[in-house]
N, CA, C and O of each residue as an XYZ file, in Angstrom:
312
protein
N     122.735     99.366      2.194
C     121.440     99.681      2.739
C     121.101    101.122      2.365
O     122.049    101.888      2.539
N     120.187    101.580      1.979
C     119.540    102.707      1.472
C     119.522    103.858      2.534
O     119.757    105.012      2.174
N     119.259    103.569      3.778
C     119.540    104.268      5.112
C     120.793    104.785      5.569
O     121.234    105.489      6.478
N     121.311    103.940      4.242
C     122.800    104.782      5.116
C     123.664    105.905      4.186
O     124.300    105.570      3.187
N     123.581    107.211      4.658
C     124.332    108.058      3.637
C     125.983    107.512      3.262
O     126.625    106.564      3.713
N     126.343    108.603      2.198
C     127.699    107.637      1.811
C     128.889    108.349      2.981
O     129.989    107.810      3.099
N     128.575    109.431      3.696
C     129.577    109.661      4.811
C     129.215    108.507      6.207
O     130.147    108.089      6.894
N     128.213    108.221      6.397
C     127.823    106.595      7.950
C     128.090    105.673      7.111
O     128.576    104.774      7.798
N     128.062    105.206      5.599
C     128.878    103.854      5.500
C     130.541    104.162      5.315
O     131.195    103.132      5.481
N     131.012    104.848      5.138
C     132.231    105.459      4.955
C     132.535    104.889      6.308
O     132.804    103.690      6.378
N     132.519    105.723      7.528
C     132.365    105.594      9.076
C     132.523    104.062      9.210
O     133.498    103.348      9.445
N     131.082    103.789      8.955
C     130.973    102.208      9.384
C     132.009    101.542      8.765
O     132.746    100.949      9.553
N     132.387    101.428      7.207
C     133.689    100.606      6.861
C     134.621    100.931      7.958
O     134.814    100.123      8.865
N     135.306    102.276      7.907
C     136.695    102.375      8.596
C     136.261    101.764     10.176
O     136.959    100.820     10.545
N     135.551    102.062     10.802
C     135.431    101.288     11.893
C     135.466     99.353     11.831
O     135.996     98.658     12.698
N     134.955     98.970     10.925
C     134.741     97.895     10.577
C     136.397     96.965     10.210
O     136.938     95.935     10.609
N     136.717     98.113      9.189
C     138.262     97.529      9.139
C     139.489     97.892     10.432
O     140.625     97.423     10.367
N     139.196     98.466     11.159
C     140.076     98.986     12.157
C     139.770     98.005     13.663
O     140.464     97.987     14.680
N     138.668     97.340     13.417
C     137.988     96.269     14.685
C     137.150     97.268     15.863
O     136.641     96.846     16.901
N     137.165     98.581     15.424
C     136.451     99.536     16.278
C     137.306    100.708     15.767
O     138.237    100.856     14.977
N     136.364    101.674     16.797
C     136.964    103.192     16.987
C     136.766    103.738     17.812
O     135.648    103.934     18.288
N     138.231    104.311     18.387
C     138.298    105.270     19.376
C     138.208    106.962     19.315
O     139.078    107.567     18.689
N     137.220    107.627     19.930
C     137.448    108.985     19.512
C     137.071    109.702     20.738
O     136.928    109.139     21.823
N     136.890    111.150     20.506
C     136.237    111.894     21.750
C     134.675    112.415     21.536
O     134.279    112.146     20.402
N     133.857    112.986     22.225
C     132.930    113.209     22.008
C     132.802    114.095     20.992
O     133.849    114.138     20.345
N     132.010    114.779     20.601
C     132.005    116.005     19.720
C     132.825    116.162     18.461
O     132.882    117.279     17.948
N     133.418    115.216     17.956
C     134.100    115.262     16.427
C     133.457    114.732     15.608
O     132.676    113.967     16.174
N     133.296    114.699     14.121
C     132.402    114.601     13.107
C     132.408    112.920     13.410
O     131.353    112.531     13.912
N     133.427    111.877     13.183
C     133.394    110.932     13.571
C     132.272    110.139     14.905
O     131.296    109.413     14.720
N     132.814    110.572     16.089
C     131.825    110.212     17.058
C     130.251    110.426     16.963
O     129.374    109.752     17.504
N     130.092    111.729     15.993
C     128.506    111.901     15.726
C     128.257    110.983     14.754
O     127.199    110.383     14.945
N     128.745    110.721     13.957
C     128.377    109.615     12.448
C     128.409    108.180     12.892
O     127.792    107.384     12.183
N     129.127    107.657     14.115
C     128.830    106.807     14.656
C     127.630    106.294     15.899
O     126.998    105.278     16.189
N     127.800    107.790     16.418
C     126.297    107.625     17.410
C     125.543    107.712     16.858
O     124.587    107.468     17.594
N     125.131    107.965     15.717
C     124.195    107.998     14.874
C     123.618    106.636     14.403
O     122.464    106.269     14.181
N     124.647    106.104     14.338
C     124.448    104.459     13.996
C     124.319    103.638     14.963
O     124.205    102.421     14.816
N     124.325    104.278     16.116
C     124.132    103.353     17.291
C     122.702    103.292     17.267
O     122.324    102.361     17.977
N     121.798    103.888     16.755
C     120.487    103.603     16.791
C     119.412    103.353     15.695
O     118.203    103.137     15.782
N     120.561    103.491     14.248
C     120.291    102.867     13.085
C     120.377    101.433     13.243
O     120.984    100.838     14.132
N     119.616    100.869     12.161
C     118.618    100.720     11.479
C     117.194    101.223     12.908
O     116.270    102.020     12.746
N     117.535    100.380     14.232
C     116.754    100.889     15.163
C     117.897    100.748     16.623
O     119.013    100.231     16.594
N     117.235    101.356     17.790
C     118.151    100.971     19.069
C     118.278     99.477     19.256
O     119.429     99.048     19.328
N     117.616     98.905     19.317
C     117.483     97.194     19.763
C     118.390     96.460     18.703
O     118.929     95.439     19.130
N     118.664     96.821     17.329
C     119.380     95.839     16.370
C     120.578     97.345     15.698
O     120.463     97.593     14.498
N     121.549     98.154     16.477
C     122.141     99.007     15.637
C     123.401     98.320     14.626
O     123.754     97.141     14.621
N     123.865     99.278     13.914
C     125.118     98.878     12.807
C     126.238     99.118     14.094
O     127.126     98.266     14.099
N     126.320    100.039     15.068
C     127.221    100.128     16.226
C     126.630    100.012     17.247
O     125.420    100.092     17.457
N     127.826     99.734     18.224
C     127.424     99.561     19.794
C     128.231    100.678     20.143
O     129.236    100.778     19.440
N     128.080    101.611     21.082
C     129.015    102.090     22.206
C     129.663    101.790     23.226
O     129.307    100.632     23.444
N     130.671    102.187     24.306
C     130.745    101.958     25.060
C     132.052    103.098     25.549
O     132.703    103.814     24.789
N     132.159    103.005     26.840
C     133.431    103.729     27.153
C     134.469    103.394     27.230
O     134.581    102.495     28.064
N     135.807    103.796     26.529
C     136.698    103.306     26.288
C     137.528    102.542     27.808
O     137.727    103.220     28.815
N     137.834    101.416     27.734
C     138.201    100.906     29.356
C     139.723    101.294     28.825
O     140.158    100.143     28.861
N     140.808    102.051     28.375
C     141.705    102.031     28.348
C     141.978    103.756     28.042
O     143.058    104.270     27.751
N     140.646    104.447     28.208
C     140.597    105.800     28.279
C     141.288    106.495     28.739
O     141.625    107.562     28.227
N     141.740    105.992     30.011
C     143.128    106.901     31.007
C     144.439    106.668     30.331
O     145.417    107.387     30.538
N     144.438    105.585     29.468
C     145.899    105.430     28.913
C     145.753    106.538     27.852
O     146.535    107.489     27.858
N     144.677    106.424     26.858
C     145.135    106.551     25.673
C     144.319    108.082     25.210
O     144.372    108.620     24.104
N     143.776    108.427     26.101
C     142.925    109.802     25.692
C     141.427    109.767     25.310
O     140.552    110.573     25.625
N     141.308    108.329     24.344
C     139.982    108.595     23.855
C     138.582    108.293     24.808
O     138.704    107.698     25.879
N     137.871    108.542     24.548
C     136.597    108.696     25.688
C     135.683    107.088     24.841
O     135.646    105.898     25.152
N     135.239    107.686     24.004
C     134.369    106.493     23.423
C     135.136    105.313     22.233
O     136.159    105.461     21.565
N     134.297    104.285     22.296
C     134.764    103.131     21.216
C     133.253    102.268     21.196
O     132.401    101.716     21.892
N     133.679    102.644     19.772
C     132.149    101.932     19.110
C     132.980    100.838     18.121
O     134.069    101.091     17.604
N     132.189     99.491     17.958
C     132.207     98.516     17.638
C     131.447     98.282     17.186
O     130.464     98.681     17.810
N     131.028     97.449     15.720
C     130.570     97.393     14.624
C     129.770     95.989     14.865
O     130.366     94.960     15.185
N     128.491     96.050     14.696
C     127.546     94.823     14.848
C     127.167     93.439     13.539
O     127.262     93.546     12.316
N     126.964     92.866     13.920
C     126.254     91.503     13.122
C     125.335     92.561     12.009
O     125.417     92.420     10.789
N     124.572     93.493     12.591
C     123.960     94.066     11.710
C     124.991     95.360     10.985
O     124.825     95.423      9.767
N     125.603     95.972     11.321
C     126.347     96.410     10.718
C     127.255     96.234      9.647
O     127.583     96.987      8.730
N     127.698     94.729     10.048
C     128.443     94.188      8.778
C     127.381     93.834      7.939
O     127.644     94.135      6.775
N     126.350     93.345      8.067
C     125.443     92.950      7.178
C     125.325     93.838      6.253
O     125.394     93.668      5.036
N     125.102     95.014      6.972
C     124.591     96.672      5.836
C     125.784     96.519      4.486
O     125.674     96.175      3.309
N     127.091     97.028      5.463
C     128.428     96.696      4.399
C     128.533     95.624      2.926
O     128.966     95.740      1.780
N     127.960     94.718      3.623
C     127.988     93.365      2.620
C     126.772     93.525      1.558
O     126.632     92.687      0.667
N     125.807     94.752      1.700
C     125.195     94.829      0.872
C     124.945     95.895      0.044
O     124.567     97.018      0.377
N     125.195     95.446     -1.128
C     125.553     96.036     -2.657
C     124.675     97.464     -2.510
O     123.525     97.131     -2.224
N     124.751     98.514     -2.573
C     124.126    100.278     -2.512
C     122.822     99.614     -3.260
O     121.862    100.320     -3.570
């Protein structure tokens, strides 16, 4: 997809191959993904957010998960 620079599809793959991502707020990661939480628009993004439900175990605060539309972007040729 044309919308997406080559560092947010970068992002979006590794999230994509990893089944999500866990991170903290404020690292280059978590911004390149909130970013995509409202790409292409809010109502249809390439990510979802949410708060990590295993946060107290493991440290990380957020986990974004990769959408129907997200993989779509991936699957299509630059």
């Amino acid at each position: 997809m044309s919308d997406l620079t080559p560092l947010e599809r970068a992002a979006l793959q590794d999230c994509a191959d990893r089944g999500g991502t866990r991170c903290n707020d404020g690292g280059m990661t978590d911004t390149l993904l909130s970013i995509l939480c409202s790409k292409p628009s809010v109502e249809d993004p390439y990510v979802r957010w949410q708060v990590n439900p295993k946060s107290r175990q493991d440290g990380y605060i957020s986990l974004y998960t990769v959408t129907d539309t997200g993989r779509a972007a991936l699957a299509d040729p630059e």
